[in-house]
N, C-alpha and C positions, 0 to 999 in steps of 0.2 A: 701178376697183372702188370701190363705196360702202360708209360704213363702217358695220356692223352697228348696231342699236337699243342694244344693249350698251353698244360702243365711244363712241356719243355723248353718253348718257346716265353714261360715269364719265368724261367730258369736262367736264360741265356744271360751273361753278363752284359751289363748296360756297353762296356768298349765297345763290344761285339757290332751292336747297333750304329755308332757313332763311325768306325769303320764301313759300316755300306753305307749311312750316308756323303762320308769321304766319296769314298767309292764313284754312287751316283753322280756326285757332283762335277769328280774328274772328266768320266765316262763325257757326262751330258756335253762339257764344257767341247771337246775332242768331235763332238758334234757336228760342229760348225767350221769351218776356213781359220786356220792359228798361223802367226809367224811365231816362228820361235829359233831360237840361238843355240848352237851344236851342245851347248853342254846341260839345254831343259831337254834337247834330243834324246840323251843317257839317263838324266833321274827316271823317266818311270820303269824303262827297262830292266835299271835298276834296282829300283824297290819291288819290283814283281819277282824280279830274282832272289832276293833275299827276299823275301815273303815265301815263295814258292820250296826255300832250302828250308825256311824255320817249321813251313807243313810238314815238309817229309821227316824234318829230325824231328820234330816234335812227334808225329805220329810213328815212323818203324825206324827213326835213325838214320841218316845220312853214310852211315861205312855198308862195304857190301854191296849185295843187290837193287835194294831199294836207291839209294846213291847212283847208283850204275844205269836203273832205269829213269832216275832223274835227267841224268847228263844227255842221256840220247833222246828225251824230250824235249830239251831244251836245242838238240842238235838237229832232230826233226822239228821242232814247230819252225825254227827260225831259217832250216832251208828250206820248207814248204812257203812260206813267205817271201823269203828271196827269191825262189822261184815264181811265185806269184806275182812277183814286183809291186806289192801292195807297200805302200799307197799311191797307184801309178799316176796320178797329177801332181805330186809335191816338186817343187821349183824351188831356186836358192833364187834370192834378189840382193844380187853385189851390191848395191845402192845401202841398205839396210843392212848387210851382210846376216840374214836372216831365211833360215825354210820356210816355204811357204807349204801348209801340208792341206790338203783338203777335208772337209769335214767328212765325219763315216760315223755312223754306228756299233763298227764292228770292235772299234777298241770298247768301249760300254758292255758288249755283250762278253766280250772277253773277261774281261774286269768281274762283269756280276759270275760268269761261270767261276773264273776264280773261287770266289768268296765265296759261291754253293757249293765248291769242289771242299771246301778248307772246312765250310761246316759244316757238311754231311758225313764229311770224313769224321771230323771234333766229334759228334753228336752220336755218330754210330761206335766208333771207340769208346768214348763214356757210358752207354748203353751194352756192348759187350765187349770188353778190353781184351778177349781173349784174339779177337780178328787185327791186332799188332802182331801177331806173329803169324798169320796167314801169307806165307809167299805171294799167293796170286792176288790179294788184293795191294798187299805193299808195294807190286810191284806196277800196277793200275793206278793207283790212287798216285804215284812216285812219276811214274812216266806222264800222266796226264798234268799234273803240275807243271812238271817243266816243258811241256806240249806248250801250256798257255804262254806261259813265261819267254821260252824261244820264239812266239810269235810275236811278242812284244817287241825282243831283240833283232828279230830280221826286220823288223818294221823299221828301231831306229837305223839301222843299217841301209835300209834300202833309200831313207829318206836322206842321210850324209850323203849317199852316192850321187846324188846329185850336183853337188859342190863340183862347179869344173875346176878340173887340178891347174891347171896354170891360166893365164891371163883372159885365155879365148872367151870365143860369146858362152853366154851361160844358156843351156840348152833345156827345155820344161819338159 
């Protein structure tokens, strides 16, 4: 017998919880119009990347395929973004020497898919551990992580690019 939506969910470790609320909070705050300084630009890209490598070693291992289909997620979310040029109003203000990024939604929903990607994944391995060694989801569950995670990184990316390289006017 499997054990009810209930039962799993007052299983889950208390972290678990305190992580979405992080979560939310970043998400919501990303909401609104931020200046922020090139190097708050890298933390979260950051930490979704090491978040996103700890999913996949944690769940099939980081060597190999699973690994392999990380990195191309991470190499497709982040040039789908570049191409996208999202977030396409962010501005630098030399005055302040700060980005100026516009609020979105879509980092939040990022974020939450994250953390249902990380504990569907958790929850379904704990429930049959024998699907870590299913190629075809190691390599889904591997690629989709670094999907979100590269979108993160083309984001900080697209938003440095706006820094003009030498003195001239600063262009929005």
């Amino acid at each position: 017998m499997h054990p009810t939506p209930l039962e799993i969910l007052t299983h889950v470790p208390k972290y678990v919880w305190v992580i979405l609320l992080v979560i939310t909070i970043i998400g919501l705050r990303q909401c609104r119009e931020t200046a922020m300084r090139p190097r708050r630009l890298v933390i979260l890209p950051a930490l979704w990347l090491i978040f996103g490598a700890w999913g996949v070693e944690k769940s099939f291992g980081l060597d190999g395929l699973p690994g392999l289909a990380w990195l191309v997620g991470i190499g497709l979310g982040a040039g789908t973004v570049r191409a996208l040029r999202w977030p396409g109003q962010a501005r630098f203000d030399a005055t302040t020497r700060r980005f100026i990024v516009p609020g979105s939604w879509v980092p939040l929903a990022l974020m939450l898919s994250i953390f249902a990607l990380k504990f569907a994944s958790g929850m379904s391995l704990a429930m049959h551990p024998d699907q870590a060694t299913h190629l075809g989801i190691a390599m889904a569950s591997s690629a989709a992580f670094g999907l979100f995670s590269g979108a993160f990184l083309g984001r900080a990316i697209n938003i440095l690019a706006v820094r003009p390289r030498s003195g001239g006017p600063v262009v929005a």
